[in-house]
N, C-alpha and C positions, 0 to 999 in steps of 0.2 A: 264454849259449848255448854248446851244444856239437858237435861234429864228431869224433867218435869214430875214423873213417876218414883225412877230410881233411888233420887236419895230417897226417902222414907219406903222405899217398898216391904212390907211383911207380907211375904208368900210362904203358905207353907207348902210342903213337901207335893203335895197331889197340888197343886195351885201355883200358874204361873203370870204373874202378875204385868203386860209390857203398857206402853205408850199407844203403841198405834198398832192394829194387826188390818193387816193388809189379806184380803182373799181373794184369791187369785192369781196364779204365778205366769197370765201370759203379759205382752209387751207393757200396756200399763201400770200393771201392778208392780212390776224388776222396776221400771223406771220409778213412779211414785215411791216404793218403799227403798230406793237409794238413795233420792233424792231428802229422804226424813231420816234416813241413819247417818249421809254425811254431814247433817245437822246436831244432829247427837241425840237423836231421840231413839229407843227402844226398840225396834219393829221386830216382828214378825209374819212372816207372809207362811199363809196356808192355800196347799194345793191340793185338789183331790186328786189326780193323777199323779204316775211314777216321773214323768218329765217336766220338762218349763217349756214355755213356750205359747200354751195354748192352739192357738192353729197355728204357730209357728212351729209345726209339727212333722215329725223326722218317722217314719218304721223302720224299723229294723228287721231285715229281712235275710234268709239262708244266706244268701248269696252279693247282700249288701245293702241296702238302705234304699227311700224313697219318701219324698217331701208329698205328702197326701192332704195336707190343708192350704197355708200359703204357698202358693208357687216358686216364688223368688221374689227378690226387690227391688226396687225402681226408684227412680228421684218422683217425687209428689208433692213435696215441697221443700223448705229450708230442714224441715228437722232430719228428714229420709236423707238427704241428701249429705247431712253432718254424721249422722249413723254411719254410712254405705262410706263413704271416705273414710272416715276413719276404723272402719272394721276392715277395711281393705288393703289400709297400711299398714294393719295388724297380720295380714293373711288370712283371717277369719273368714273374708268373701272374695269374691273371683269375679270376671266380669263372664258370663254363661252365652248369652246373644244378645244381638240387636233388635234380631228381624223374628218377628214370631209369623207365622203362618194364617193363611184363613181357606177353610172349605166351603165354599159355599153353596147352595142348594142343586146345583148341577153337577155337583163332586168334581168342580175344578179345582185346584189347588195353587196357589198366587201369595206372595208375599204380601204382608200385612204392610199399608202403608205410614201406620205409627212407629218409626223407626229409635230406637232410645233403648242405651245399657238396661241390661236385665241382670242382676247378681244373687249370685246362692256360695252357696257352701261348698267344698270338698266332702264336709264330715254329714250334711245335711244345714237346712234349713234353721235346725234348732240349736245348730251352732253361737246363735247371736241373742237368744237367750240366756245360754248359759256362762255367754260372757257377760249380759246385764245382769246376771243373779249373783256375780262372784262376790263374794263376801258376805252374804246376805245369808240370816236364820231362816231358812224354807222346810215347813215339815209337810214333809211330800207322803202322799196317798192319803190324806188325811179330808175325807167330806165333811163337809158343816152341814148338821139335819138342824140344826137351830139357834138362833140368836136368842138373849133372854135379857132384860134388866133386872139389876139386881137389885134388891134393896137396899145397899149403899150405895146405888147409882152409879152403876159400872156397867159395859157390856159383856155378856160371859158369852162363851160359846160350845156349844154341846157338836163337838166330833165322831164320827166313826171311822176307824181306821179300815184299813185297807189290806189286808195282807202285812200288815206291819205291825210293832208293837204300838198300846195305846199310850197315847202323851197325857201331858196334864188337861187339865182342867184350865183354859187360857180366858182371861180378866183383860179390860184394858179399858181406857179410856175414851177411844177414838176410835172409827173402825174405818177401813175404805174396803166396797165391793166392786173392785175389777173384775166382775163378771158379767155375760150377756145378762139386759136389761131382765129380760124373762123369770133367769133363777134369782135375780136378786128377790123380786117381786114374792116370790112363793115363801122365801125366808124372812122379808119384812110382812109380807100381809099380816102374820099373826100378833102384831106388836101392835094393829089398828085401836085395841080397847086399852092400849096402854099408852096412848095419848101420843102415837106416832105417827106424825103430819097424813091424811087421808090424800092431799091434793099433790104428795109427793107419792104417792101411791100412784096417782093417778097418772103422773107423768108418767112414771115405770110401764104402764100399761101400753103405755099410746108407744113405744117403738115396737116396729115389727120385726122378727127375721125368717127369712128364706133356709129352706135346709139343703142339701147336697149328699150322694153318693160316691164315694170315693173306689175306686177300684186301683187294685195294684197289680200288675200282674208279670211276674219273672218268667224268660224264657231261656232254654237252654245254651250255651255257650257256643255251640256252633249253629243259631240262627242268626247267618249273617246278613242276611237281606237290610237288618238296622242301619248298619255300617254303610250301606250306600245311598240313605236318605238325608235330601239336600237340607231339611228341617229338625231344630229339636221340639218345637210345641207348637199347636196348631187350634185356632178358636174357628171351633164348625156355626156353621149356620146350621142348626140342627134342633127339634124341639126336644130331644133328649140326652143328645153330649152337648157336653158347652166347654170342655177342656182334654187335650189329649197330645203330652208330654212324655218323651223320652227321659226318663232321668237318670239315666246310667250315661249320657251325654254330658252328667254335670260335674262327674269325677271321669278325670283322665284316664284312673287305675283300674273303673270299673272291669269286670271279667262277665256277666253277664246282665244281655236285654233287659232293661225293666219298664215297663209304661205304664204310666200313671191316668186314667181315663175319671173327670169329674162328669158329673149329671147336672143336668138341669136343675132348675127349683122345683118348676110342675112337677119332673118325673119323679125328684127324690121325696114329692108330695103323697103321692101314688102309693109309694113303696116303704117310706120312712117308718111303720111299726112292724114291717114284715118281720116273722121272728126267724125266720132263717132269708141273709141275703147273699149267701153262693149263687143260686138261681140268676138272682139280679146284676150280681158282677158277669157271669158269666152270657148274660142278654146284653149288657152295657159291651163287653172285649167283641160279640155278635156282628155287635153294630158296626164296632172301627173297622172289622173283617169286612162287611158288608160294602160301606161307605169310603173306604181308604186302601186298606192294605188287608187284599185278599186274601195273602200267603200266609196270615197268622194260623199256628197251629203249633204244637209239640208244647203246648204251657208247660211248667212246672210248676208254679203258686200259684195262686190268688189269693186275695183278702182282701174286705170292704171293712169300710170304715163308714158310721153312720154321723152325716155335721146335722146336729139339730139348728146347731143356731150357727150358720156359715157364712151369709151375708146378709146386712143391714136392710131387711127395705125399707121401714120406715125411720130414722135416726130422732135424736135426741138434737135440737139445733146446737146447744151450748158446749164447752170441752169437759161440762160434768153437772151432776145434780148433788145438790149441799143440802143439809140440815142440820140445826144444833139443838135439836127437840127430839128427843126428850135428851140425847147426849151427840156429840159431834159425829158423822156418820156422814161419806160421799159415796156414792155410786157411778161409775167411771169406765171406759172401754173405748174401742174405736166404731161403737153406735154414738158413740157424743161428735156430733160435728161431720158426721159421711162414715164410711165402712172400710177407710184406707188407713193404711201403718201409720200414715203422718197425725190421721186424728189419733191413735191408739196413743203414741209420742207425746202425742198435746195435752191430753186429757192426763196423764199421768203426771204430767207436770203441772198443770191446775190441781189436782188433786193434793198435790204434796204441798201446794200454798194455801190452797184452802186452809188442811189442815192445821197449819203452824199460824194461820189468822185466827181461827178459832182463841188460840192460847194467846200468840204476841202479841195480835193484831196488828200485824200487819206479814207480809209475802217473804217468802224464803228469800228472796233477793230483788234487788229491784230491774236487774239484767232482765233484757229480751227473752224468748223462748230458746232461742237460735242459740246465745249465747250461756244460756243454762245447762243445756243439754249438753256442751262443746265441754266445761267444765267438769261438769258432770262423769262422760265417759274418758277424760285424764284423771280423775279423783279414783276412778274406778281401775283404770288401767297400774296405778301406783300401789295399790292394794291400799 
């Protein structure tokens, strides 16, 4: 093993000096900064929020929990499929359905003809996060308002904490941004007069994303009417639902209704800077009354959740975007290569060979994806 950094590090006390800081604690980032610690190198991953996951995102709620970003997961290629097996011989995942629903514009309701395992969690969704964050340094709630070069030609980074105390002052050599293309952009733009590739800017520009309303809404314990529908989630043909999930379906132990209702893109277009959005979940719970199931009534919660950047629509073709100008530095997610867990998977794992190319020159191993990964989450499961 190696430490590129470490032997000679002189940090002082307010200064903390690693290898590689990874930003960003959803799927790419757990995966890339595992994939560079069981190499021996340094990492750090920082996240502005109090959880991991990214949209592999869990609420926690009075009366139980509810997955308001990723739905659940599915085989989508080799790597999803090495994930979902092996988290499931873990118990970490469950198989949830086969058959998801569709309403379509007559408000008939008919099974979805793409039939194929759908897996979540007992404890929620973000469960499979924080089995890829184990062992890993994550300093959680902790924003980056900006990137700087230093002049001994390091990356620094300038934090604001979050309801938590402030950490050091974090140095590093190498940086990977596992975050939607968008905020990377606004955190590199200012490094343009300091000789930071303009045409790598450029790429950052050219991915677009779609945003989404999330609504959640808890109903009291004796609205039984849930208990006798043949469905747990249901894809409307609808210009302004486009998801509408039972998720108290996906723990056995559940004690009360929970449905989870996503928006459109247009709609969450519309309404995305509303500064109060009760109004809008409770127009969005309207709708399902309206178009499904009349008999909603007696809520108990609600809460919306606002996705600025929830699906890819325009992507990034590759499984990431590299530079070693003016210092080594990826930008990575599951906008590289389509908007699904499997590219999220990929891209983290290009990421982590990038960066050790930078240094060895050459890839963290010379194994497949398939078989990186498969390594990877036994290195991970042995502590």
């Amino acid at each position: 093993m190696f430490n590129i950094l470490l032997n000679d590090r002189r940090a002082e006390d307010s200064k903390l000096m690693v290898d590689v800081i990874v930003i960003g604690a959803g799927l790419t980032g757990l995966i890339c900064a595992q994939q560079l610690q069981q190499a021996g190198y340094r990492v750090v991953v920082v996240e502005k929020s109090r959880g991991l996951g990214g949209r592999l995102a869990t609420r926690r709620l009075q009366a139980g929990w509810a997955d308001h970003g990723v739905r659940c997961l599915e085989v989508q290629g080799v790597l999803t499929q090495q994930v979902i097996q092996a988290l499931n011989d873990r118990q970490i995942l469950h198989l949830w359905t086969d058959t998801l629903y569709q309403l379509d514009k007559d408000r008939m309701l008919h099974p979805s003809t793409d039939v194929h395992p759908r897996y979540v969690s007992s404890t929620g969704i973000t469960a499979v996060a924080k089995f890829l964050g184990t062992g890993l340094e994550i300093w959680r709630s902790q924003r980056v308002q900006a990137i700087q070069l230093t002049s001994d030609r390091q990356w620094a980074l300038t934090l604001e904490p979050a309801g938590v105390a402030p950490m050091p002052d974090l140095v590093a050599q190498a940086i990977v941004m596992a975050i939607p293309a968008p905020q990377a952009l606004m955190l590199l733009e200012p490094l343009a007069d300091q000789g930071f590739p303009t045409d790598f800017l450029a790429m950052l520009r050219s991915v677009k994303f779609d945003p989404c309303l999330t609504a959640i809404a808890t109903f009291p314990t004796q609205h039984t009417h849930f208990a006798n529908l043949p469905w747990s989630a249901i894809y409307p043909d609808d210009p302004e639902l486009a998801w509408i999930g039972i998720d108290s379906t996906k723990c056995l132990t559940a004690q009360q209704p929970v449905l989870v209702i996503q928006s459109t893109a247009s709609f969450a277009q519309t309404y995305l800077e509303s500064p109060d959005l009760q109004p809008i979940g409770q127009y969005l719970l309207s709708r399902v009354a309206e178009s499904l199931l009349s008999w909603l009534g007696s809520l108990q919660e609600l809460q919306i959740h606002r996705w600025r950047y929830a699906f890819v629509q325009h992507p990034w073709q590759g499984t990431h975007l590299a530079t070693h100008s003016p210092l080594p530095l990826v930008c990575s997610g599951d906008w590289c290569g389509g908007n699904q867990i499997e590219g999220a998977l990929r891209s983290g794992l290009a990421s982590a060979n990038q960066i050790n190319a930078y240094w060895q020159g050459v890839s963290l191993t010379e194994r497949n994806a398939e078989t990186q990964l498969v390594q990877l989450i036994q290195q991970i499961s042995e502590g």
